[in-house]
C-alpha angles and dihedrals in degrees: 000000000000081000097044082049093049092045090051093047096053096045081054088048095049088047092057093054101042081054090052095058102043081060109053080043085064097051093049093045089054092048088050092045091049084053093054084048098055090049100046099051086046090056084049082050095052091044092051093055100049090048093050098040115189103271112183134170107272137131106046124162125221132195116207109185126173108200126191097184115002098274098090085046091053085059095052094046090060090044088058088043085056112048094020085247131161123253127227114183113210104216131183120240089237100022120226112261116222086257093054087064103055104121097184082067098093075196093052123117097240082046098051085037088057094049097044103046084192093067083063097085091101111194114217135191094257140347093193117112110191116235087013101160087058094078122078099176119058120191105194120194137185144134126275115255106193089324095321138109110259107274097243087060082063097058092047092048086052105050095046130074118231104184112136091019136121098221111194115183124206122179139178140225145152094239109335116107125237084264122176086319093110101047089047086062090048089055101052089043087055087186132061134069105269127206124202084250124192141283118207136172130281081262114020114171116252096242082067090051088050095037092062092039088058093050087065090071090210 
């Protein structure tokens, strides 16, 4: 009997400890598996991301034209035909008539305006562009007023802020050069990274328009 006892005992004894130790496996087996969880859902994570990449709004391109008399506009409109690019019109608070920009009227406004530099500070109907700090390229166009770049340009230069921007003047005339017009801008802006920029003629084709864009390379 005492041997039947003792052989019961110890099979007791060898099942207790066999139970002990399926069950410590367990608990290892569910940390490990937590930790291939959690791996798993970080590599899902990663994938994610690199699938969805962060693309926000950058790199827009504006065109800012003054126009006296269409032809300037023309140009821009090529320009936006162009990039893509949006198209913001500077425009004088009382626009200039067709008699207002006869030159050869030593009484015309663009005549009086060119002897009294004072009279220069054109007021417009708004310098604000909206959404202004999305666009990091700025064509700005405007005919040439005795080699200089058309006095509204100047107000609109002044009252924005170009820091951070790749500013690109284009002007147009029937036999004056793009001059000094452009750096004078550039001056008055005091911000802004400012490229030589293009003349062309009162009206250029379009295929020449496209043809300088291109050369940008933006």
């Amino acid at each position: 009997m005492k041997k039947i006892f003792a052989g019961i005992l110890t099979a007791m004894l060898m099942l207790g400890v066999t139970s002990c130790g399926s069950s410590d496996e367990s608990a290892d087996s569910t940390v490990q598996n937590n930790g291939q969880n959690t791996s798993s859902s970080e590599a899902a994570s990663s994938s994610e991301s690199t699938q969805n990449p962060n693309t926000s709004a950058g790199g827009k391109t504006l065109v800012v034209v003054y126009s006296a008399s269409g032809n300037t506009k023309a140009i821009a409109d090529y320009i936006v035909s162009a990039t893509g690019a949006d198209l913001f019109e500077i425009t004088p608070t009382e626009p200039y008539t067709s008699d207002n920009l006869d030159w050869t009227d030593p009484d015309s406004r663009v005549s009086r305006e060119h002897d009294d530099e004072s009279l220069r500070d054109v007021e417009l109907t708004t310098t604000t562009v909206e959404n202004w700090e999305d666009y990091d390229t700025v064509f700005i166009g405007y005919p040439i007023w005795w080699g200089i770049a058309a006095w509204p340009t100047d107000t609109f230069v002044k009252s924005n802020d170009f820091s951070d921007k790749t500013v690109i003047p284009f002007c147009t005339s029937s036999t004056s050069g793009l001059g000094e017009s452009g750096k004078l801008l550039a001056d008055e802006a005091g911000t802004g990274n400012w490229l030589d920029g293009q003349r062309f003629q009162s009206r250029a084709d379009e295929s020449e328009v496209k043809e300088w864009v291109d050369s940008l390379g933006l």
